[in-house]
C-alpha positions as CSV (number, residue, x, y, z in Angstrom):
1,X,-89.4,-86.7,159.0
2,X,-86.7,-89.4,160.0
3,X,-84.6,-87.9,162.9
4,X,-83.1,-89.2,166.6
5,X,-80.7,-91.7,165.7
6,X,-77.6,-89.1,166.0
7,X,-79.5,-88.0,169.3
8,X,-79.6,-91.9,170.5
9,X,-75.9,-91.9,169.9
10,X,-75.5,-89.1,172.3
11,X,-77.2,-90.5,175.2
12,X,-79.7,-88.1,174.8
13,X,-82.8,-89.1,177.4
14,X,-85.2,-91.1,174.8
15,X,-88.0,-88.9,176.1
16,X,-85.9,-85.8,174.8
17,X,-86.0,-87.7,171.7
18,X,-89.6,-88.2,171.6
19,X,-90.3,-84.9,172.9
20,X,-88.1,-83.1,170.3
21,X,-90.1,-85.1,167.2
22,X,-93.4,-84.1,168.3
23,X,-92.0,-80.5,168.6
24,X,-91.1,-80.6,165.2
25,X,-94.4,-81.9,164.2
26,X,-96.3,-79.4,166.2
27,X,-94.0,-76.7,164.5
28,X,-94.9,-77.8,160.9
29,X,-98.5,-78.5,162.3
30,X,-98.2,-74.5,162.9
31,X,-96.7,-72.8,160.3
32,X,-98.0,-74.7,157.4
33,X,-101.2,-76.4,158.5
34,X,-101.6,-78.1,155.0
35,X,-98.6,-79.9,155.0
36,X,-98.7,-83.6,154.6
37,X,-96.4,-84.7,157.7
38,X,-94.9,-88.4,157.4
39,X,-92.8,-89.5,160.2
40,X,-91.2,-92.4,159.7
41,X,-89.5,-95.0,162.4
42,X,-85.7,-95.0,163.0
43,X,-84.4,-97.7,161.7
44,X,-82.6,-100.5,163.7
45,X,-79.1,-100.9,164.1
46,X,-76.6,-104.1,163.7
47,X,-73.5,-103.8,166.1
48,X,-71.7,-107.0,163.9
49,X,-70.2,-104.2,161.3
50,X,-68.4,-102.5,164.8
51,X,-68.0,-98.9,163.0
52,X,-70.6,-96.9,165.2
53,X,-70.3,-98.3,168.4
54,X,-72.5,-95.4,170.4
55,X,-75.2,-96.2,168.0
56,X,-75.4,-99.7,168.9
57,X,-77.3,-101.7,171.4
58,X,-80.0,-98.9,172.1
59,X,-82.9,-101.1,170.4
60,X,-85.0,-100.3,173.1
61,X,-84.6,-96.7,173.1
62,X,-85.1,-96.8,169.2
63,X,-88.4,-98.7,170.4
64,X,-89.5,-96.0,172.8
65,X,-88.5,-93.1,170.5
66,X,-90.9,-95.7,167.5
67,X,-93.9,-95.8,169.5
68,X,-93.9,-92.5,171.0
69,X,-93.4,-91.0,167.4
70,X,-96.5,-93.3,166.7
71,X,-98.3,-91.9,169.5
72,X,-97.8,-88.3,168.2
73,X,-98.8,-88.9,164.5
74,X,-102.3,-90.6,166.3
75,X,-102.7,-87.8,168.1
76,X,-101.6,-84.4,165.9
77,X,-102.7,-86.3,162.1
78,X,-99.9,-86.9,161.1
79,X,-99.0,-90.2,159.4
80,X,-96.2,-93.1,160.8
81,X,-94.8,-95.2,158.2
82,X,-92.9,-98.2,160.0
83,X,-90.3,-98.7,157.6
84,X,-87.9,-100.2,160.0
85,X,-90.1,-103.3,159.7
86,X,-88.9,-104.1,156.6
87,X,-85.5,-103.5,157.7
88,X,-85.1,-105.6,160.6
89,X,-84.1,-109.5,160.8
90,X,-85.6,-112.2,162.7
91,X,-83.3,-110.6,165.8
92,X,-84.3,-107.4,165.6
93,X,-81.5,-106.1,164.2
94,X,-80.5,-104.1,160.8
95,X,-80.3,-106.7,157.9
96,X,-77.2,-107.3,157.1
97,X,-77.9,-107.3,153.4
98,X,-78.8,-103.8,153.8
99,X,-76.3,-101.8,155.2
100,X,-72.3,-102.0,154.8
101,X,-71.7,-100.7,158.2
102,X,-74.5,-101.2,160.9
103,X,-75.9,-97.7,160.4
104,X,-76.6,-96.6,157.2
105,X,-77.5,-98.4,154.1
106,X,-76.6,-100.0,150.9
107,X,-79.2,-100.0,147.3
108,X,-80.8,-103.0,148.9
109,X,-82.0,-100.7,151.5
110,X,-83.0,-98.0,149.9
111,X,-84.8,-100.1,147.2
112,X,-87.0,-101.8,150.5
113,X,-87.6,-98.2,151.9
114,X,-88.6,-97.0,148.8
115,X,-91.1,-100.1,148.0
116,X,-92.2,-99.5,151.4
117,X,-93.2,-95.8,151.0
118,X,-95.1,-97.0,147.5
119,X,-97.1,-99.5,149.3
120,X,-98.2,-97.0,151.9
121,X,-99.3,-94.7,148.8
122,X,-96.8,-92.0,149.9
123,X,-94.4,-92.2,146.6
């Protein structure tokens, strides 16, 4: 699960945000208990590439909306893979090397998600 980012953009309260993940784990958690559930952090942003403006500059929300998803997969089994941390610079921002527009990325990025998700033995 990888979703908020959009929601971020829209202003939407970061509790909302947090609220709505865990309601989508709890769903899954209900209808088909033997799922494996991953929920991975949202990734950073970089507001340099100026194409997404209302996705910008809400690194703390993106923070609270991280460790609240965290929280959840603690507390409902569920596991958290913190891929952002291999996607963020020294400033906490999305690597530049990774993404062509502050937002999404390039092979770079996908080839450190995906090396990520080996090393947590979920690929």
């Amino acid at each position: 699960l990888l979703i908020g980012i959009n929601d971020i953009s829209k202003d939407v309260p970061k509790e909302i945000v947090a609220q709505n993940i865990r309601k989508i784990v709890l769903r899954i958690r209900k209808d088909s208990p033997n799922t494996k559930v991953y929920v991975q952090s949202l990734f950073p942003t970089n507001e340099k590439f100026k194409k997404f403006p209302k996705h910008y500059n809400k690194q703390d929300v993106v923070d609270y909306v991280n460790n609240a998803s965290k929280q959840t997969c603690q507390e409902l089994g569920a596991q958290y893979l913190d891929v952002a941390s291999v996607l963020t610079d020294a400033n906490g921002k999305l690597k530049e090397e990774v993404t062509y527009d502050g937002l999404h990325l390039l092979k770079a990025g996908y080839v450190l998600w995906v090396d990520y998700l080996k090393s947590q033995k979920v690929l």
